[in-house]
C-alpha positions in Angstrom: 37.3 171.0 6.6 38.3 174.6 7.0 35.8 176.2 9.5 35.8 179.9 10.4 35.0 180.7 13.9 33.8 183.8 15.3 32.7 185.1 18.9 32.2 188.3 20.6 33.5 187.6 23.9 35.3 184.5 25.1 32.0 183.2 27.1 29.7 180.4 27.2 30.8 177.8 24.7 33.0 179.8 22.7 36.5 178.5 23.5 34.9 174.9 23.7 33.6 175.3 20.1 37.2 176.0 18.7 38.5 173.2 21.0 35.7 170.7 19.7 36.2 172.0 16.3 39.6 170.8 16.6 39.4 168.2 17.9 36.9 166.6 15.4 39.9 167.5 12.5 39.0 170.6 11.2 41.0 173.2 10.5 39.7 176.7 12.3 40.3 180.2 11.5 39.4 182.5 14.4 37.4 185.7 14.6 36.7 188.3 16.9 37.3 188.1 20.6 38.8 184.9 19.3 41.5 186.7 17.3 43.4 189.6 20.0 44.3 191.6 16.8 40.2 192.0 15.4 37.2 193.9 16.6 35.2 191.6 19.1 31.6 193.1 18.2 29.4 190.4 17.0 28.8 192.2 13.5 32.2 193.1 12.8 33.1 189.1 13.7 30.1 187.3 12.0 31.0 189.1 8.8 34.4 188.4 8.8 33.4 184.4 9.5 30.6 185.0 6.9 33.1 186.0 4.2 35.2 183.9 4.6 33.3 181.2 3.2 31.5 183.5 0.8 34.9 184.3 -0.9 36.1 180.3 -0.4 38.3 180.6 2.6 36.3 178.5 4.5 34.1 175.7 3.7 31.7 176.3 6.8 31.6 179.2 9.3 30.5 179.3 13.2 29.6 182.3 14.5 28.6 183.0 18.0 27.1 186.0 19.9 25.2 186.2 23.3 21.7 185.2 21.8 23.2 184.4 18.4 21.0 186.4 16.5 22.8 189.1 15.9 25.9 186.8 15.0 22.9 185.3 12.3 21.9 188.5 11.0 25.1 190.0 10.3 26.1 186.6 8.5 23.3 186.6 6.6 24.1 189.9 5.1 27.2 188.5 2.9 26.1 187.5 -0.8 26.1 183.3 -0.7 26.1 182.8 3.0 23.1 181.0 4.8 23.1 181.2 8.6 20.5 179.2 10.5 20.4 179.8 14.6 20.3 176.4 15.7 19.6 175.8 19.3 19.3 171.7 19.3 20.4 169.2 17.3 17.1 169.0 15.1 17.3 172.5 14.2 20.8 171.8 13.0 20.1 168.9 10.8 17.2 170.7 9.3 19.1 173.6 8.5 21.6 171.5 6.3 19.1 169.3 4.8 16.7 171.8 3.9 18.3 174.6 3.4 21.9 173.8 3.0 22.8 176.4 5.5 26.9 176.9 5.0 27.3 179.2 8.4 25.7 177.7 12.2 24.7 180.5 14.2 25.2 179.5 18.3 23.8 181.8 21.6 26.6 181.7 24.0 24.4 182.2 26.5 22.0 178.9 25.7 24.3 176.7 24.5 25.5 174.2 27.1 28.8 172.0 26.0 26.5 168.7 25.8 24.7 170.8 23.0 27.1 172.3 21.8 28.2 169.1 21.2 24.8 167.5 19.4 24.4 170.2 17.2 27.7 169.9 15.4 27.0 165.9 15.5 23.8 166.9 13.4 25.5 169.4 11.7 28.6 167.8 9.9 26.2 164.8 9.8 23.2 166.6 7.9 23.6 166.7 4.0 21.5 169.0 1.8 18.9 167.6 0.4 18.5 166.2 -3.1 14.4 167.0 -3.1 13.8 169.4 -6.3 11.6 171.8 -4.2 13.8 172.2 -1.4 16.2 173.0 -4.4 13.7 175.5 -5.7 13.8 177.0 -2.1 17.5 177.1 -1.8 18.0 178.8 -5.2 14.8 181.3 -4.3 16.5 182.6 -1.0 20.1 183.0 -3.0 18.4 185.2 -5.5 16.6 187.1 -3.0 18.0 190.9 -2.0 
């Protein structure tokens, strides 16, 4: 799977998570303080993660930030992404079950490497759900904006 990584510093989990990403198979494009020629700040990164899955560069994104919400947020504002800030394992399967999140939000400050890596176990694990209403949802949110 192509996965698009982005970080705004080199801290916390961030160089595992491209390691880990790795080493599971996938292939990873990095942005941010993870690419020496981009703009590290967490919007300019998360976007660039954000659209490359938008635009079909990437099948998934990761995208990282101290807390990880403002790595969600700025993700979230590219047409056909859905970000979800997971901090455990449940929160990650729950995001791709029911709500087919295509970009995992991390905080590199909470996320140790054991869950770091859980919640990419639950993550490529998860599949979107097949329920009609959590369809509904899904399809609700897109139009939304």
């Amino acid at each position: 799977m192509r996965i698009s990584v982005a970080a705004d510093e080199r801290a916390g989990v961030a160089e595992d998570l491209v390691e880990e990403l790795r080493r599971r198979g996938h292939e990873v494009t990095p942005h941010g303080a993870l690419a020496p020629q981009e703009r590290a700040d967490w919007a300019w990164a998360s976007e660039s993660a954000a659209r490359d899955v938008a635009e079909g560069r990437a099948d998934q994104a990761v995208v990282c930030c101290w807390t990880g919400t403002g790595a969600s947020i700025a993700a979230n504002k590219v047409p056909g992404v859905r970000a979800a800030l997971c901090t455990d394992a449940y929160t990650a399967d729950g995001a791709r079950k029911w709500n087919d999140a295509n970009v995992l939000a991390l905080s590199l400050r909470l996320t140790s490497r054991a869950q770091l890596t859980e919640i990419l176990d639950s993550w490529f694990t998860a599949a979107p759900s097949t329920d009609p209403t959590d369809h509904a949802n899904i399809e609700h949110v897109d139009r939304i904006g």
